[in-house]
NUMARFI-447404 format. One record per residue (C-alpha): x, y, z. Coordinates in pm, 1 decimal, always signed. Layout:
N
+----------+----------+----------+
!       xx !       yy !       zz !
+----------+----------+----------+
!        X !        Y !        Z !
...
+----------+----------+----------+
% end
This chain:
332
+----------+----------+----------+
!       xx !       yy !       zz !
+----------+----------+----------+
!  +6080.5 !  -1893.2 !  -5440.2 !
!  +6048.8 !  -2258.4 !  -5473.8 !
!  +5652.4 !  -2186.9 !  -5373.8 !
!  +5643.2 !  -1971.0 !  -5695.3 !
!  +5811.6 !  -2256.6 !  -5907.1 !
!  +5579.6 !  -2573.2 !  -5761.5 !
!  +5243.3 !  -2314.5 !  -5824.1 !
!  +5381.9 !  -2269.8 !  -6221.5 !
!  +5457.6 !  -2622.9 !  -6243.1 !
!  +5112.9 !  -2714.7 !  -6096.5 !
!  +4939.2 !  -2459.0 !  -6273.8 !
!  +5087.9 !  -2572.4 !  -6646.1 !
!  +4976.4 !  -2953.3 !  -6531.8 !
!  +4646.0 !  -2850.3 !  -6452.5 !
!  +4590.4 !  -2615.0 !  -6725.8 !
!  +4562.3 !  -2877.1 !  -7084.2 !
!  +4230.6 !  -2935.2 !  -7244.0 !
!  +4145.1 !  -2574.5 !  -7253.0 !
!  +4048.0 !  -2556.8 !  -7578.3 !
!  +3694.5 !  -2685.4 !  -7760.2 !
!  +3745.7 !  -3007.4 !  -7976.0 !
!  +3866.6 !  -2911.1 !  -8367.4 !
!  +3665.9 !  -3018.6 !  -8668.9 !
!  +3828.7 !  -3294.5 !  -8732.7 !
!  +3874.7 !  -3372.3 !  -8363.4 !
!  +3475.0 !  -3393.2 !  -8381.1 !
!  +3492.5 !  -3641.1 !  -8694.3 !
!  +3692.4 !  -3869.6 !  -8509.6 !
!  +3425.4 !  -3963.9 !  -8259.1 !
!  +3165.5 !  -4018.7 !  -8507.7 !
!  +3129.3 !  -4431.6 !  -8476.5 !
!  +3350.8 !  -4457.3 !  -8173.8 !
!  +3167.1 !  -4663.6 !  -7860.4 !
!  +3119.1 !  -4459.0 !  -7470.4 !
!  +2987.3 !  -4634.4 !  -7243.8 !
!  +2856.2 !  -4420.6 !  -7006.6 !
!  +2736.1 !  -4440.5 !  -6572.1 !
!  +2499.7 !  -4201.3 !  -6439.9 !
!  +2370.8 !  -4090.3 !  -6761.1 !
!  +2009.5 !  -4068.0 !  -6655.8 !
!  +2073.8 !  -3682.1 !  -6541.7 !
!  +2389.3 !  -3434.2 !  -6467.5 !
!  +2718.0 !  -3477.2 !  -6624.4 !
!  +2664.5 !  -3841.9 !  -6745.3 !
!  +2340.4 !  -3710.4 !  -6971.2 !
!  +2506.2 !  -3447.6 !  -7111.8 !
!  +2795.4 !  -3608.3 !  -7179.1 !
!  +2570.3 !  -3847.5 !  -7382.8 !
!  +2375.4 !  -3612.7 !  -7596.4 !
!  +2682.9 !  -3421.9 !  -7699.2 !
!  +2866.7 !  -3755.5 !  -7790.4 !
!  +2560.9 !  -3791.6 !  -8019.2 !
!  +2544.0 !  -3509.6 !  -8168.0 !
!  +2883.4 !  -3602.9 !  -8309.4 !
!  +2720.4 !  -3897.2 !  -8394.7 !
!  +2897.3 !  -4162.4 !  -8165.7 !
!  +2743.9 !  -4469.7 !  -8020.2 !
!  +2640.8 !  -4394.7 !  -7656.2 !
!  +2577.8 !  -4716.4 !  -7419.9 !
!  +2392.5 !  -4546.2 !  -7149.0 !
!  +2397.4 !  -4695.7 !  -6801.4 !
!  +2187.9 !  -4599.8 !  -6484.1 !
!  +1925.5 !  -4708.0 !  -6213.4 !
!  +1596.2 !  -4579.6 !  -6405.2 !
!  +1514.3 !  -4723.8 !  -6680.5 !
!  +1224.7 !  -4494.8 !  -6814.7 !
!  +1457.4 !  -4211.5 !  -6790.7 !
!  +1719.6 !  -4383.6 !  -6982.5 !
!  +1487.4 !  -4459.5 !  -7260.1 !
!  +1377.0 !  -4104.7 !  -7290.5 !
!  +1756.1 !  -3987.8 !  -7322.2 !
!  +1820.8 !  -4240.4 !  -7582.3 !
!  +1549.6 !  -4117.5 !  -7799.8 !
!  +1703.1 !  -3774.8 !  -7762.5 !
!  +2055.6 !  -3873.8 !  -7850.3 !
!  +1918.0 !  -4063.4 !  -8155.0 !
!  +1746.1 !  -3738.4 !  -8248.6 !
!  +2043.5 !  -3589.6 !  -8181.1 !
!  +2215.4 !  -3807.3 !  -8475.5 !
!  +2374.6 !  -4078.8 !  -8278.2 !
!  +2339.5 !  -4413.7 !  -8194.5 !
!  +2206.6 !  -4509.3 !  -7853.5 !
!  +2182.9 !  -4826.1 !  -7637.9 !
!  +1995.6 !  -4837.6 !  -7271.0 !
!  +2140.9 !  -5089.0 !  -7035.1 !
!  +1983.2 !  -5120.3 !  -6662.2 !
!  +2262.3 !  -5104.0 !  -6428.4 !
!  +2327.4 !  -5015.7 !  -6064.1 !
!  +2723.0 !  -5015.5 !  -6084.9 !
!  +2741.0 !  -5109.6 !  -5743.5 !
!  +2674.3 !  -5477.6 !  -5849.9 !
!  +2973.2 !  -5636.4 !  -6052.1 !
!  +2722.3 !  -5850.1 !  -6216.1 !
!  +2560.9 !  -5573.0 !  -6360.1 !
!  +2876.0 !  -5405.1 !  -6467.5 !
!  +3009.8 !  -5699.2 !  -6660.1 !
!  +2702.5 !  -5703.6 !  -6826.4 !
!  +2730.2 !  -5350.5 !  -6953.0 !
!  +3042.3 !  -5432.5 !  -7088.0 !
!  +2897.9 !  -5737.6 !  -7261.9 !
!  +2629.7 !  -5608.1 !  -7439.9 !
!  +2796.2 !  -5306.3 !  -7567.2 !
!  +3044.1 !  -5563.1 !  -7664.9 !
!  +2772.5 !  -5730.0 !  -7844.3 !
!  +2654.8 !  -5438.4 !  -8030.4 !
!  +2869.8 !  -5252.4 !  -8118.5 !
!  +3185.4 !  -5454.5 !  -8148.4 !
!  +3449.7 !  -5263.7 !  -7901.0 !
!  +3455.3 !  -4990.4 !  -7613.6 !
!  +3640.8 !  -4678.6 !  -7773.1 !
!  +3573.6 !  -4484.2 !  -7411.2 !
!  +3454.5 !  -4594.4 !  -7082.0 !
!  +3313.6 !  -4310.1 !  -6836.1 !
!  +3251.5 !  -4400.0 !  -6475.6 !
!  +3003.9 !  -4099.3 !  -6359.7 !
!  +2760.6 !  -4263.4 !  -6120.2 !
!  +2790.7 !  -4116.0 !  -5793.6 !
!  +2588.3 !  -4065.0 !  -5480.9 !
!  +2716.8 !  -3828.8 !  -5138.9 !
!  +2565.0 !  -3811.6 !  -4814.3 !
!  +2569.1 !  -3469.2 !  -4635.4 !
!  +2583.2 !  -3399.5 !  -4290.7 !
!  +2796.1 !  -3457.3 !  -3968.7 !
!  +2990.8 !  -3768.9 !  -4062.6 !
!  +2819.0 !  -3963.7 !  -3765.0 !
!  +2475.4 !  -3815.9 !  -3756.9 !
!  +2488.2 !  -4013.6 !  -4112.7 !
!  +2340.5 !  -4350.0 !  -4085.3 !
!  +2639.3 !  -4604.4 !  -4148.6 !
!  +2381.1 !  -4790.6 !  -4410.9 !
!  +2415.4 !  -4452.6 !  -4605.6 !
!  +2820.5 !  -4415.0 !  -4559.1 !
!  +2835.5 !  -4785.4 !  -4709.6 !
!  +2611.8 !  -4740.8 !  -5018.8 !
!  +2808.0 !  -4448.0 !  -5083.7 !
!  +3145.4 !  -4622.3 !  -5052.3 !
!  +2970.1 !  -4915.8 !  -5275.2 !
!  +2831.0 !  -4675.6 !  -5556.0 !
!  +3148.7 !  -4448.6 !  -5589.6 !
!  +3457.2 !  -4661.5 !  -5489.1 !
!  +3327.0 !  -5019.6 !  -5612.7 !
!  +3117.6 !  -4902.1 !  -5882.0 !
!  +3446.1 !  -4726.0 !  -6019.7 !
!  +3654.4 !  -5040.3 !  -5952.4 !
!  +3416.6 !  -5308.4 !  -6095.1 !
!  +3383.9 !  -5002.4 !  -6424.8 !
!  +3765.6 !  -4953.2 !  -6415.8 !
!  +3829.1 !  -5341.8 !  -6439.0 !
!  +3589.2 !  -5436.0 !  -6715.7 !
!  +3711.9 !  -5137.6 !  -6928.9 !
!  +4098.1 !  -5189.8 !  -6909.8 !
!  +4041.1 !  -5580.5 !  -6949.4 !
!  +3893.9 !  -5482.0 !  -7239.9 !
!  +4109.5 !  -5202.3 !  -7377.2 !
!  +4410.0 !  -5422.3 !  -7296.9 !
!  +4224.8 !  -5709.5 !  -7579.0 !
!  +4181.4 !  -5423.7 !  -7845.8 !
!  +4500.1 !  -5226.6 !  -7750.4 !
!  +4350.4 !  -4908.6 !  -7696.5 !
!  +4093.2 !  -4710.7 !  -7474.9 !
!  +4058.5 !  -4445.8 !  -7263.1 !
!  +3872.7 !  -4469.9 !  -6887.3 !
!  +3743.6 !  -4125.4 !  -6814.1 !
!  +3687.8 !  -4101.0 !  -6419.9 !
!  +3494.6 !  -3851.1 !  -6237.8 !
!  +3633.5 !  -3734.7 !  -5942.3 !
!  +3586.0 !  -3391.0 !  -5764.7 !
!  +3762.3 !  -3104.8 !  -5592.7 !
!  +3738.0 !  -3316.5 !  -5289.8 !
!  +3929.8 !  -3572.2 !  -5445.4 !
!  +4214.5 !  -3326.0 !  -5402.3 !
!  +4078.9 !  -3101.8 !  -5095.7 !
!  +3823.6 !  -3337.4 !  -4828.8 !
!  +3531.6 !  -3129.0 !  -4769.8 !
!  +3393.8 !  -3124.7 !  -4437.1 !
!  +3005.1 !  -3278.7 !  -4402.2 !
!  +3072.4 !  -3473.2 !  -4716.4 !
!  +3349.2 !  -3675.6 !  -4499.9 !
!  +3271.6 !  -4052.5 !  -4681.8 !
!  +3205.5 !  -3918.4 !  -5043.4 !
!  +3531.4 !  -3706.3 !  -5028.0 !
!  +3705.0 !  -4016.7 !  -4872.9 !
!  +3571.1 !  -4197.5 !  -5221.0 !
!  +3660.1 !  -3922.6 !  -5431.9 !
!  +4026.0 !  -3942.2 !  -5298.3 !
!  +4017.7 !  -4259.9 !  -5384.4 !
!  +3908.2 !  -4172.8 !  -5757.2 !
!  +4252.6 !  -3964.3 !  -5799.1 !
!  +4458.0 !  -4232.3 !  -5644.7 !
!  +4295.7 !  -4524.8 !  -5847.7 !
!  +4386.1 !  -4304.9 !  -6189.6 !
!  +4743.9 !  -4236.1 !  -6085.4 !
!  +4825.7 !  -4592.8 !  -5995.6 !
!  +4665.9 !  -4729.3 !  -6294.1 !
!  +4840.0 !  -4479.4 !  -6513.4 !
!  +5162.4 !  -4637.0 !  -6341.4 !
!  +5086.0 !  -4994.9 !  -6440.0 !
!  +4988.5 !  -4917.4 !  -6790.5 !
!  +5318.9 !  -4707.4 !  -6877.2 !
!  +5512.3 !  -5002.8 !  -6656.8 !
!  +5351.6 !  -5314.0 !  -6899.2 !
!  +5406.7 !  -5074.4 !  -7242.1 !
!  +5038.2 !  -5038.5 !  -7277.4 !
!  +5063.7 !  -4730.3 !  -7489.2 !
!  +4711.7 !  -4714.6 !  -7647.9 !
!  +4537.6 !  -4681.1 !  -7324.9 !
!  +4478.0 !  -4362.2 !  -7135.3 !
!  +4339.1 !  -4302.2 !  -6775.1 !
!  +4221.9 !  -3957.4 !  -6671.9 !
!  +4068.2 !  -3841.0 !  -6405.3 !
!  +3853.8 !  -3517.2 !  -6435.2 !
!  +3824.9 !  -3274.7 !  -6047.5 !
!  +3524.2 !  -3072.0 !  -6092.6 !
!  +3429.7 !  -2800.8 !  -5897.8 !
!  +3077.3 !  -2831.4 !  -5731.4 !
!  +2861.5 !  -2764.6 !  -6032.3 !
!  +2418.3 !  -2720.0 !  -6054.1 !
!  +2335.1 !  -3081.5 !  -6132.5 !
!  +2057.4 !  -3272.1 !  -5972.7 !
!  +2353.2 !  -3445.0 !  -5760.1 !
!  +2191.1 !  -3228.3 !  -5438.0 !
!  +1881.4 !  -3341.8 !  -5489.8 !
!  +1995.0 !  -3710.8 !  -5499.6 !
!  +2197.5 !  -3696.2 !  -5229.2 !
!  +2129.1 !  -3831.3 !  -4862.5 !
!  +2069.3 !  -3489.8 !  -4609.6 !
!  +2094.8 !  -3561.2 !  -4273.9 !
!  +2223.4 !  -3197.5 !  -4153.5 !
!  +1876.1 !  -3055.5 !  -4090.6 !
!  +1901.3 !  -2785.4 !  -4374.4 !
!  +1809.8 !  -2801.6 !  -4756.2 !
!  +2170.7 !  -2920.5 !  -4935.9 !
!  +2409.0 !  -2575.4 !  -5046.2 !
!  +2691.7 !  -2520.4 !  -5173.5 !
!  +2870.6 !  -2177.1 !  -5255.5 !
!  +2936.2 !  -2020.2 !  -5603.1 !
!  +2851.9 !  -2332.2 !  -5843.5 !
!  +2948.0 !  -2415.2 !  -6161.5 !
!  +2725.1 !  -2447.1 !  -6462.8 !
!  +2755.9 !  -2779.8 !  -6553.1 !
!  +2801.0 !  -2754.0 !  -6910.2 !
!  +3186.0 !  -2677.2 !  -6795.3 !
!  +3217.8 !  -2987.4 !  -6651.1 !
!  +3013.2 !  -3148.9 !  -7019.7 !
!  +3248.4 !  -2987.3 !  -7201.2 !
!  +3560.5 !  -3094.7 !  -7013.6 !
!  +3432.2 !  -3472.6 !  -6999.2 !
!  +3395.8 !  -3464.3 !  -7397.4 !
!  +3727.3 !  -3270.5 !  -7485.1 !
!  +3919.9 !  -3544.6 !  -7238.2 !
!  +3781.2 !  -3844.2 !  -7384.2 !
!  +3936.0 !  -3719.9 !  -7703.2 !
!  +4255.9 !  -3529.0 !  -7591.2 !
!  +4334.1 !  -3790.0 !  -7293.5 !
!  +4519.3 !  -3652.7 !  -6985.3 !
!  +4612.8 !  -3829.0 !  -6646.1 !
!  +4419.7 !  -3519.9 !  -6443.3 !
!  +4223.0 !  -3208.7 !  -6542.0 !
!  +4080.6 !  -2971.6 !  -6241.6 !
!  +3783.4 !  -2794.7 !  -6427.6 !
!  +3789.1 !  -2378.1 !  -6455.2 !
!  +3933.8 !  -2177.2 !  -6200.8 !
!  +3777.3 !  -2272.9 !  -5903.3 !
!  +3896.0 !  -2650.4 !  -5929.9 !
!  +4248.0 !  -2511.1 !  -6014.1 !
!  +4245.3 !  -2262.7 !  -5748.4 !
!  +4159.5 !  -2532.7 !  -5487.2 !
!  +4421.1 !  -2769.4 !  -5589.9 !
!  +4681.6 !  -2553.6 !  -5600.0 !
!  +4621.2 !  -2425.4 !  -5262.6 !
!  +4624.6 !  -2771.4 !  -5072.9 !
!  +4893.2 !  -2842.8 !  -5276.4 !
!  +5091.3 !  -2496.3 !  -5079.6 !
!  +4870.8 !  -2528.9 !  -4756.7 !
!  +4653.8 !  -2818.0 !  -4670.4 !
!  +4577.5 !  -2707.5 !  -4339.9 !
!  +4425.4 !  -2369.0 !  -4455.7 !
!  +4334.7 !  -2468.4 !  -4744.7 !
!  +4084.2 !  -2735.0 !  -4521.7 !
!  +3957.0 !  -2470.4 !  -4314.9 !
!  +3914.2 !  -2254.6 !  -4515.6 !
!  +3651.0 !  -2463.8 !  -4737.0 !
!  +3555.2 !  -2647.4 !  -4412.8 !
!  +3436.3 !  -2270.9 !  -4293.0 !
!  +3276.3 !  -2198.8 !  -4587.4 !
!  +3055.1 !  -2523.6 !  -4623.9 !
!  +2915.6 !  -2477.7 !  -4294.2 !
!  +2844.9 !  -2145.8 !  -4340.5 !
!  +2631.6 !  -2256.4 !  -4629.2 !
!  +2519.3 !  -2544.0 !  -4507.8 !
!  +2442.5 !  -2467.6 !  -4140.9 !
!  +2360.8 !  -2071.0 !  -4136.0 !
!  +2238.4 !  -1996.8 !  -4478.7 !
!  +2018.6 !  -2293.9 !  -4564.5 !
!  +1698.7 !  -2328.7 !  -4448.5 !
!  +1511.2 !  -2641.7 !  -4245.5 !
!  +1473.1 !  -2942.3 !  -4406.9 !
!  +1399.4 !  -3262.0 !  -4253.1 !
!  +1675.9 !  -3624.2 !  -4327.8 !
!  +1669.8 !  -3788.9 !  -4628.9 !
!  +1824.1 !  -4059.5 !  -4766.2 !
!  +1780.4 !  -3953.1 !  -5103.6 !
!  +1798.2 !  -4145.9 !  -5417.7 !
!  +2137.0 !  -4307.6 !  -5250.9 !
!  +1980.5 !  -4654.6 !  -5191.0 !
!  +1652.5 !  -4607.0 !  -5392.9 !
!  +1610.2 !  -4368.4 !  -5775.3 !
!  +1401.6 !  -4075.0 !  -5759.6 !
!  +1145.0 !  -3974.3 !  -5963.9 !
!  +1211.4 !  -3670.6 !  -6176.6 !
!  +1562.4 !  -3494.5 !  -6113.2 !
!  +1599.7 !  -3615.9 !  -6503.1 !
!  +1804.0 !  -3280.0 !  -6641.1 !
!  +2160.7 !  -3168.7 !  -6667.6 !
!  +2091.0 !  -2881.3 !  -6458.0 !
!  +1969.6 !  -2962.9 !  -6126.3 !
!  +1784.1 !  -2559.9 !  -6044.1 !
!  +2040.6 !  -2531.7 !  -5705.9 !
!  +2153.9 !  -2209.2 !  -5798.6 !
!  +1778.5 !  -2083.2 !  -5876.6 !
!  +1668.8 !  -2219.9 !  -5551.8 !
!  +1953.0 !  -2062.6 !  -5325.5 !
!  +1835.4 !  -1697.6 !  -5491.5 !
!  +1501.6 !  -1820.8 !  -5369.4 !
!  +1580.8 !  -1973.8 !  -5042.7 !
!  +1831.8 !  -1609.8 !  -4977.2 !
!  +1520.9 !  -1403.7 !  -5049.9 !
!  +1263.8 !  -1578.1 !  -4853.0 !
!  +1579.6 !  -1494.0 !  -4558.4 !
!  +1602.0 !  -1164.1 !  -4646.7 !
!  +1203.4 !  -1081.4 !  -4681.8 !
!  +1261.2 !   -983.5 !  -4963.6 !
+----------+----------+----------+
% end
């Protein structure tokens, strides 16, 4: 019985943010300041062109430059505002800069979005330990050094929210992705002790959330580091304008923790009843997918210490490559 009652209580804390943003809702971004990581492709570039087309000001923040231009003409097009900053968030230097020139533009932060992240796939020590650290640096420190400008600066206005991408592995560690899940667990715990320290010091205005996406088709597989031998899979992905849409309708309607669709829900839930099978169970499956389905493919490192060219779209074309790469395995 008590199972039953910790699923419904889980279930009704996971559940909020369900709904698309109102008119008004929409109005209310028009003018405010994101600042937003990884917005060169995948979640962090859509977020950014659909803040625009509600006409907000969109700082965008990433490695490549060229790219980054390119989305800022389409979310001007798009009827926003848009400012390109160079920055690889590992570097504090470059974070604080960020901060400072949207600062100097447009005045304030309204909503800060940490979404740069890199993984590294494979056994955890067939991995080169170089790879394991720039992952830890990009995802862990990048989120710190983002985390500490924002709330410094939310804490001077009185207000803010810090939107944090995290994962399904924050919540359930995902075998051959051991150090990114190890940073993503760290994502959920940063957001719940920060929540703490802002309810403890009265700091009503500001909001920390942390949104657990299920795997979803961005070019995140392409970017990552491969050193299992076999192109990077994983099973049953999301479309990623779920995860878009969940980014955008948090930053308005703040939340401590939102596991996107069913999937993400599912997943949580179950490690929350049974870890242990809940582990093997997805441990199973990812190696399965990884390890019997996927074809040959020799290491990479990926755009984890260096950007790739192209990979620029929300969409990253996994799921049309798997229906390829299960054909080719069939004969079909």
């Amino acid at each position: 019985m008590w199972r039953i009652w910790v699923l419904g209580v889980l279930v009704v804390q996971l559940a909020g943010c369900a709904t698309a943003l109102s008119g008004s809702e929409r109005e209310a971004v028009a003018g405010k300041t994101y600042v937003i990581t990884g917005a060169s492709s995948g979640f962090g570039k859509g977020v950014a062109l659909q803040l625009a087309g509600m006409k907000a000001n969109v700082v965008l923040a990433a490695r490549r430059t060229e790219v980054l231009n390119e989305v800022a003409r389409q979310a001007t097009a798009a009827g926003g505002t848009a400012m390109v900053v160079t920055t690889d968030v590992s570097r504090a230097e470059d974070v604080q800069r960020l901060a400072d020139a949207a600062i100097s533009r447009f005045g304030r932060i309204d909503v800060w979005i940490n979404d740069a992240a890199v993984g590294a796939i494979g056994y955890f020590d067939t991995i080169p330990l170089q790879d394991h650290a720039r992952v830890v640096d990009v995802n862990l420190k990048g989120l710190i050094y983002g985390s500490h400008v924002a709330l410094r600066q939310f804490r001077k206005q009185g207000a803010g929210t810090l939107v944090n991408i995290g994962s399904v592995e924050s919540e359930v560690p995902q075998a051959f992705h051991a150090s990114y899940s190890a940073t993503k667990a760290a994502t959920l715990a940063l957001g719940r002790a920060l929540n703490e320290e802002l309810r403890l010091s009265g700091a009503h205005g500001i909001s920390v959330a942390t949104v657990l996406p299920w795997a979803a088709d961005t070019p995140f597989f392409s970017h990552a580091a491969n050193y299992s031998g076999h192109t990077p899979r994983m099973p049953a992905m999301d479309d990623p304008q779920k995860v878009v849409d969940a980014i955008v309708r948090i930053s308005v309607q703040p939340q401590e923790e939102l596991a996107v669709g069913w999937k993400a829900k599912a997943a949580y839930v179950s490690h929350r009843i049974a870890p242990d099978l809940t582990e093997r169970i997805s441990a199973n499956i990812a190696h399965k997918a990884q390890f019997e389905m996927a074809p040959p493919a020799s290491a990479t490192a990926g755009a984890v210490h260096q950007p790739m060219p192209g990979t620029t779209g929300v969409d990253g074309g996994n799921r049309q490559r798997f229906q390829q790469e299960d054909a080719a395995r069939r004969g079909d």
